[in-house]
C-alpha positions as CSV (number, residue, x, y, z in Angstrom):
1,X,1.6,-14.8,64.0
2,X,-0.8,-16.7,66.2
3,X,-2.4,-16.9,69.5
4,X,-2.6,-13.8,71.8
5,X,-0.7,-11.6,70.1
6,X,-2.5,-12.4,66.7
7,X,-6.2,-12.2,68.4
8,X,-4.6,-8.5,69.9
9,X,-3.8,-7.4,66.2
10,X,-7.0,-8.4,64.9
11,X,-9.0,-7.0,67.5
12,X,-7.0,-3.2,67.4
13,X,-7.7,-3.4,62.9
14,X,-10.9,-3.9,63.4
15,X,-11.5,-1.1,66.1
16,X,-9.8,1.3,62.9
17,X,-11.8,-0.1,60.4
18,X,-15.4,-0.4,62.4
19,X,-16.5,2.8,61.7
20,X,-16.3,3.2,58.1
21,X,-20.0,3.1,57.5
22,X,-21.1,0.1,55.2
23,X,-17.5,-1.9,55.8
24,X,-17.8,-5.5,56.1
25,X,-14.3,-6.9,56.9
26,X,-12.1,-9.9,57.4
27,X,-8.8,-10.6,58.8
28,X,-7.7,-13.9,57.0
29,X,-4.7,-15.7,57.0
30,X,-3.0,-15.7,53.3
31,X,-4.1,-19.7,52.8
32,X,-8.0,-18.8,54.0
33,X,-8.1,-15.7,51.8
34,X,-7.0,-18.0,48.7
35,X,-9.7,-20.8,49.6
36,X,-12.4,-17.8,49.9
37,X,-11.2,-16.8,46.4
38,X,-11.6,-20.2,45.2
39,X,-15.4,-20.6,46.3
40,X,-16.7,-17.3,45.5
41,X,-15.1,-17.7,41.6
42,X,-12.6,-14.7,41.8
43,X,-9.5,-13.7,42.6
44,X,-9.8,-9.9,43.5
45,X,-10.1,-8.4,46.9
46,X,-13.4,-6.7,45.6
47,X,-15.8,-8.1,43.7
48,X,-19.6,-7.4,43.4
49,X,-21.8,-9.7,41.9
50,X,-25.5,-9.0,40.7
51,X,-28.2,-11.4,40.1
52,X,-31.2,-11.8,38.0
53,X,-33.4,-12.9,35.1
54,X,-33.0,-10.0,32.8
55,X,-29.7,-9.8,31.2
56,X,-30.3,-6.8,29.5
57,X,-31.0,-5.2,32.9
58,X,-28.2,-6.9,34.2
59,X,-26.1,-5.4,32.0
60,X,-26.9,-1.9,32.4
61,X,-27.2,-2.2,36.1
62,X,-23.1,-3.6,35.5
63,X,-22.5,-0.3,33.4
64,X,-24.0,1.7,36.0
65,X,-22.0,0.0,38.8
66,X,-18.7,0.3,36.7
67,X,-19.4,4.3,36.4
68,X,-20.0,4.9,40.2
69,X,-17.2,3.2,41.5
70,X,-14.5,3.9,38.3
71,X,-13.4,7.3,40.0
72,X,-13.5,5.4,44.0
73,X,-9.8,6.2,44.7
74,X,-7.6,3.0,44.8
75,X,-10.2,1.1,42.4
76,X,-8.2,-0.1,39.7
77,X,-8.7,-2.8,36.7
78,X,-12.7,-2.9,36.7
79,X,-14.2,-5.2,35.0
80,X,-17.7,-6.6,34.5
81,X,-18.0,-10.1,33.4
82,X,-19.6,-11.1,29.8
83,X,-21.6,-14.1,30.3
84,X,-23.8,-15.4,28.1
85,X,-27.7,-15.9,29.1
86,X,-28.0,-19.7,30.2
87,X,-30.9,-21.7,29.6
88,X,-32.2,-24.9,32.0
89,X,-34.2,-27.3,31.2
């Protein structure tokens, strides 16, 4: 699909999905969504990614996340990452 027809489509799914509150959305073609999942690490169509110095805190804040979305209908296969804590010199 491309051109007019394409920018048409796009434009009528976003009109359904611009008023769920808190949506941020793309409409990518299959080869854009792959090189997306390629920079950001993943290979999910959700992912949510915490940052900071305290992995202790990191971890609970993961536990927490996992609890409040594990009964989000259609959220299947979570899964917090275990990394190790990383030390620069």
């Amino acid at each position: 699909m491309s051109g007019p027809v394409r920018v048409q489509q796009v434009n009528e799914l976003a009109q359904l999905v611009e008023p769920i509150p808190g949506n941020r959305h793309e409409f990518l073609q299959p080869i854009q969504m792959r090189f997306n999942e390629l920079l950001a690490g993943v290979r999910t169509e959700l992912v949510i990614k915490v940052y900071g110095d305290d992995f202790d805190q990191l971890e609970q804040l993961g536990m927490a996340i996992e609890t409040a979305i594990g009964d989000v209908e259609g959220i299947a296969d979570i899964q917090m990452e275990q990394t190790a804590p990383a030390y620069r010199c």
